[in-house]
C-alpha positions as CSV (number, residue, x, y, z in Angstrom):
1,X,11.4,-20.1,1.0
2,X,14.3,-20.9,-1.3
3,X,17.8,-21.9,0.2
4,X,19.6,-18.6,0.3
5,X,16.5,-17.7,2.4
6,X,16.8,-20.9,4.8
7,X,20.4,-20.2,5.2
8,X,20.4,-16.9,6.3
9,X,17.6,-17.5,8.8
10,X,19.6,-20.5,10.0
11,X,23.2,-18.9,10.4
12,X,21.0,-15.9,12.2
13,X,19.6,-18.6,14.1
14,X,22.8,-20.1,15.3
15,X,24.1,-16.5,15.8
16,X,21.0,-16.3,18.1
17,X,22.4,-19.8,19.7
18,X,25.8,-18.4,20.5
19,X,24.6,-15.1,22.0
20,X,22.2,-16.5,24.6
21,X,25.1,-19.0,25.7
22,X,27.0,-16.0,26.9
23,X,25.1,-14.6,30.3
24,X,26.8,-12.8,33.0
25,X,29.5,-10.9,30.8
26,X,30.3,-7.2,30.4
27,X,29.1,-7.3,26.8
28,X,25.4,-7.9,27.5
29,X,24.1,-4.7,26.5
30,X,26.1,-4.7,23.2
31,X,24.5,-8.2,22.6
32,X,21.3,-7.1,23.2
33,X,21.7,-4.2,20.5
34,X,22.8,-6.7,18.4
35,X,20.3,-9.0,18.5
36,X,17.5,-6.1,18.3
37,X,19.6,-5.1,15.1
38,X,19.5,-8.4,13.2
39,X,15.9,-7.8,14.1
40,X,15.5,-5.4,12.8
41,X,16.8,-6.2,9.3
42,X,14.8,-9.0,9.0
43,X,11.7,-8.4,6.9
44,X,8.0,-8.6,8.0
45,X,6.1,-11.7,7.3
46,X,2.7,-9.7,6.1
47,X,0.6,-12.9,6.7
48,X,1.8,-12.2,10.7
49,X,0.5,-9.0,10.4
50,X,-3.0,-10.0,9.3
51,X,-3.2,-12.1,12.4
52,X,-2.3,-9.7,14.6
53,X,-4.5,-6.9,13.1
54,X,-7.0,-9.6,13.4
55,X,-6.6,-10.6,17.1
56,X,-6.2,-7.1,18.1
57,X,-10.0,-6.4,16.7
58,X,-11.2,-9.6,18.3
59,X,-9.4,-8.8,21.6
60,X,-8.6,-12.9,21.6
61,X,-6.6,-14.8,20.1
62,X,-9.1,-18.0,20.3
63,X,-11.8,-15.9,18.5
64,X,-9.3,-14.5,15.9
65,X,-8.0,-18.1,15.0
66,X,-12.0,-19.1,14.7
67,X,-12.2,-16.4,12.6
68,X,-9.4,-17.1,10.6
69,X,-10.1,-20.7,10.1
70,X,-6.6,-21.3,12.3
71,X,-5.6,-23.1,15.9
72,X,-5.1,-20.5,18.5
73,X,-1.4,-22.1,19.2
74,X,-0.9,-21.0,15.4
75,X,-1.9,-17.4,15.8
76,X,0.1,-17.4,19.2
77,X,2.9,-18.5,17.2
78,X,2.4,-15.6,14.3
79,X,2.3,-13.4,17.7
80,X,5.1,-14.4,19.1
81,X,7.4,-14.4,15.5
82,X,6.2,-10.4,15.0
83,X,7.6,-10.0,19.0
84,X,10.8,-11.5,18.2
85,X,10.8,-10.0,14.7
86,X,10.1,-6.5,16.3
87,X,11.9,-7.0,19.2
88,X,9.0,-5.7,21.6
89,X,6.2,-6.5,23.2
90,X,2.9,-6.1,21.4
91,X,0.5,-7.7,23.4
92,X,0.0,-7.4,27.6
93,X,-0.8,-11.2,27.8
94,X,-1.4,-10.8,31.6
95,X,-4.7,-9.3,31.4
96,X,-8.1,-10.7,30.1
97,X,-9.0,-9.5,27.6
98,X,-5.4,-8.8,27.1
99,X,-4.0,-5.5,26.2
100,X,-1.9,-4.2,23.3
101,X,1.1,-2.3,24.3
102,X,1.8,0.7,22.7
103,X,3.5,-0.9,20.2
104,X,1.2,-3.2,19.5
105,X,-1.4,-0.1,18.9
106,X,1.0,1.3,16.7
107,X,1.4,-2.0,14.6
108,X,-2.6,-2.3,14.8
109,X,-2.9,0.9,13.3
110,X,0.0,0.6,10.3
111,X,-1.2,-3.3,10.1
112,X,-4.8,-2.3,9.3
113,X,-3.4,0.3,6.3
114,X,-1.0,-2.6,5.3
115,X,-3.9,-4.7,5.0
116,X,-6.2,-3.1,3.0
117,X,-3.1,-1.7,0.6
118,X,-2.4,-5.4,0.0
119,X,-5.7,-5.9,-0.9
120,X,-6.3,-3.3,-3.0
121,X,-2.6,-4.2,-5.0
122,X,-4.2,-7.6,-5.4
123,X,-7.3,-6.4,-7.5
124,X,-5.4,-3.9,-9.4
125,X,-2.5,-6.7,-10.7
126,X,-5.7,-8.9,-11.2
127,X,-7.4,-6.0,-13.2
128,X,-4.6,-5.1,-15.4
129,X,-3.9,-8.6,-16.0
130,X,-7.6,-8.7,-17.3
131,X,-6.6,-5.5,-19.5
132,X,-3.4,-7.1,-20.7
133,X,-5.0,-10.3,-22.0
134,X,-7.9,-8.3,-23.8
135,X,-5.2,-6.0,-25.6
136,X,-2.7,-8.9,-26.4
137,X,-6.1,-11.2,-27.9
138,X,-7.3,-8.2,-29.6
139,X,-3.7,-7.3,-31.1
140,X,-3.0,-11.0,-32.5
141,X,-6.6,-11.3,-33.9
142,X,-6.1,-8.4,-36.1
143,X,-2.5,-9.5,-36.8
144,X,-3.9,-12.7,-38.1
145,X,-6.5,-11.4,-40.5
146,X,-5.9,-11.7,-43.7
147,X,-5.0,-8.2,-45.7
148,X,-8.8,-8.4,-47.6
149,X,-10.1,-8.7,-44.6
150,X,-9.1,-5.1,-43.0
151,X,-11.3,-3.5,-45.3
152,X,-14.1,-5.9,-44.1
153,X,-14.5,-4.9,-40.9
154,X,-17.8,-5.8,-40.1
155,X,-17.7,-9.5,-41.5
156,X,-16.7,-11.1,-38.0
């Protein structure tokens, strides 16, 4: 995270601080929107994402964190983060096996597009990476030929 990053999240979290203090007054519903709206421009940590998309096919969070090589407090915590992040309630935690809200259906369903788009962007920046070396190898070993040797092409 660099430092511009850590200081907006920590004057949003102090922003956060100063809002909660104040209970009881008039303006409650405008602080509500207003904390739903910082939500809301915060972006979406993609890793959180793959968590949940994963807990929501395991239908537990302890088999999702065995499946992701994690601690179930951690994906709890990634749970939690997209909730605060969103501003909703994803998961029906009163239930076993719980229960996705509507939103958390709706997340499932983007998440598991997200997901495979992310992977698929992976291989392609790998595979033109792959492309770009071959060109840029092939370009500098005929740049390094000597002149006689252009019109020796099959000596290497």
């Amino acid at each position: 995270m660099t430092r511009s990053a850590a200081l907006a999240n920590a004057k949003e979290r102090q922003v956060h601080r100063v809002l909660n203090r104040i209970d009881g007054d008039e303006n409650a519903e405008d602080i509500q929107w207003l904390k739903k709206t910082m939500s809301a421009n915060k972006s979406i940590d993609m890793y959180a994402v793959q968590v949940f998309v994963t807990v929501a096919e395991e239908r537990s969070m302890t088999a999702a964190a065995s499946r992701l090589g994690l601690m179930p407090s951690a994906v709890s915590q990634n749970i939690r983060q997209l909730e605060d992040d969103f501003g909703v309630m994803l998961v029906n935690r009163t239930r076993r096996p719980f229960v996705l809200t509507p939103y958390g259906i709706a997340l499932k369903n983007r998440g598991e597009v997200l997901t495979q788009e992310i992977a698929n962007l992976k291989a392609q920046v790998l595979e033109a990476g792959k492309a770009s070396n071959r060109t840029c190898i092939s370009t500098w070993w005929i740049l390094l030929r000597s002149p006689a040797d252009r019109y020796l092409p099959n000596a290497y």
